[in-house]
C-alpha positions in Angstrom: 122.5 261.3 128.4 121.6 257.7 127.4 119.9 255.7 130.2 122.3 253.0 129.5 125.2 254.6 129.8 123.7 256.3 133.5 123.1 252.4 134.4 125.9 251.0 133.6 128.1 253.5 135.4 126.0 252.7 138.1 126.7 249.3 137.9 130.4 249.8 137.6 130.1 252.3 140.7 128.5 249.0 142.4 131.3 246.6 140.8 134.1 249.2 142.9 132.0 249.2 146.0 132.1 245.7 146.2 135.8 245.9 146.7 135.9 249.0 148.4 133.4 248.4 151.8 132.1 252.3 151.6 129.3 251.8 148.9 126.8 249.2 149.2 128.3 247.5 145.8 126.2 245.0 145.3 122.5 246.8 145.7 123.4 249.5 143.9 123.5 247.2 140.9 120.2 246.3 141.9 119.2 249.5 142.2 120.3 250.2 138.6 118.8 247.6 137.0 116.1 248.9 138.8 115.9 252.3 137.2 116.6 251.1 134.0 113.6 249.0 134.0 111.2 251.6 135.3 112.5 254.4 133.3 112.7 252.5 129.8 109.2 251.5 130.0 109.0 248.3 131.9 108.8 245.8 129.5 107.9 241.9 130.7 111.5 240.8 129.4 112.9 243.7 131.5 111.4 242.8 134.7 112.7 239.2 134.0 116.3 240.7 133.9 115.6 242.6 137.0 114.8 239.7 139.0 117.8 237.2 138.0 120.3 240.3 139.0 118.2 240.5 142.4 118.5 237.4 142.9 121.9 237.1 141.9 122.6 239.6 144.5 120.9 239.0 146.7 122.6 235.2 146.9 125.9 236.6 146.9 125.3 238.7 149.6 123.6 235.9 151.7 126.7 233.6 150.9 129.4 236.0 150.9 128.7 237.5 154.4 127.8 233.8 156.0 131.6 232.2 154.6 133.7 234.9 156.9 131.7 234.6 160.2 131.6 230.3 159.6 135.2 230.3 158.7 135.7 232.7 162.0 133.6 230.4 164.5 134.7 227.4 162.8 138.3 228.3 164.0 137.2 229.0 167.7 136.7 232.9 167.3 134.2 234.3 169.7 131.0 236.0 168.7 132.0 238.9 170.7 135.2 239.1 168.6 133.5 239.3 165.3 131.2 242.0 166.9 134.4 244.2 168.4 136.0 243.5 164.2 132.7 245.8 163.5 132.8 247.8 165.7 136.4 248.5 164.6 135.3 248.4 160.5 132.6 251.4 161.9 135.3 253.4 163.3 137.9 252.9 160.5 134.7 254.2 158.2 135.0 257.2 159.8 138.2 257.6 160.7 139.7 257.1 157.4 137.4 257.4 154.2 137.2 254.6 151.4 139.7 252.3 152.6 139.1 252.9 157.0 136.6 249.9 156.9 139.6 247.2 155.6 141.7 248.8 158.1 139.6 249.3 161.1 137.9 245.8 160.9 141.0 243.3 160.9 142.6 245.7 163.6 139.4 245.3 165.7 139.7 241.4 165.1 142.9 241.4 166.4 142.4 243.2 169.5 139.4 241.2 170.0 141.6 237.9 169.6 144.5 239.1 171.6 142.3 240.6 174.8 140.9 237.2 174.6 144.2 234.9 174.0 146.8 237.6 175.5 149.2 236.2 172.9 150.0 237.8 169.7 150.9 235.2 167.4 147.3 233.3 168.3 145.8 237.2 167.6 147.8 236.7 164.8 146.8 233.6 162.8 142.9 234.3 163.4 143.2 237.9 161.9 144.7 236.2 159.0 142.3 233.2 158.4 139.4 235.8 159.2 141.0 238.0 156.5 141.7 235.0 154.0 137.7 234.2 154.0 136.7 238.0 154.0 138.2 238.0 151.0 136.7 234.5 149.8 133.3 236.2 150.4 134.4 239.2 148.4 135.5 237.4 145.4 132.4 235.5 145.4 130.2 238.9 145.8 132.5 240.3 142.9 131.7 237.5 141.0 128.5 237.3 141.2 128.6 241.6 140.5 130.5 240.6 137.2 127.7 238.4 136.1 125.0 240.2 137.1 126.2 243.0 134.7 126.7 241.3 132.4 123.4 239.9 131.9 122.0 243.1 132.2 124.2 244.2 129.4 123.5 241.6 127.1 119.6 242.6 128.1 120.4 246.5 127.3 121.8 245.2 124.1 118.8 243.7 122.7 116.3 246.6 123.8 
């Protein structure tokens, strides 16, 4: 099979796990661009790709995890109520494959907010605005996936 073609799936398979919190999306791009520079020879140019897709990543990654949790505390939501929202995105993991982490995580958000506030339309309007920049910092991590790819691809092009 043509190493492209096994790298660019993986990409894609990394593009889907960005939206879908049960693959690490974003470093399995990495990881792809990884294995396509090592295994087609390592050329200078290659490892040049390789490190504007890393850092791509790695940026998006950095800036789409930090916007939810700011967004979160700037809107008076605990620390300890982000931490039970993980703790619920852990156990939706398992509980439900593929899609448990989207469910388990704005659930354990709003338990966290309504324990704290014992009212459900406060619990309410911070699972939303926690949910609105979640999927602020996905869009930008999706993004940045898209672009990524496509610099590799216009790289895999020309070798």
């Amino acid at each position: 099979m043509n190493l492209d073609l096994v790298v660019g799936l993986g990409m894609l398979v990394g593009l889907i796990g960005v939206l879908i919190p049960f693959l690490p999306g974003l470093p399995l791009i990495v990881i792809s661009a990884f294995v396509w520079v090592v295994a087609d020879g390592s050329d200078p140019g290659q490892w040049i790709v390789f490190a504007i897709v890393t850092s791509i990543a790695v940026a998006a990654m950095v800036v789409g995890s930090t916007i939810p949790a700011r967004r979160a505390s700037s809107a008076g939501t605990p620390g300890w109520v982000l931490a039970l929202g993980v703790v619920g995105l852990v156990i939706g993991a398992f509980a439900i494959p593929v899609v448990g982490a989207l469910i388990g995580w704005p659930i354990g958000i709003f338990l966290g907010e309504w324990l704290r506030t014992r009212e459900l339309g406060a619990a309410w309007v911070t699972t939303r605005a926690t949910l609105a920049a979640l999927g602020l910092g996905i869009a930008i991590q999706f993004g940045a996936g898209v672009v990524a790819v496509a610099i590799w691809a216009a790289a895999a092009w020309r070798w």
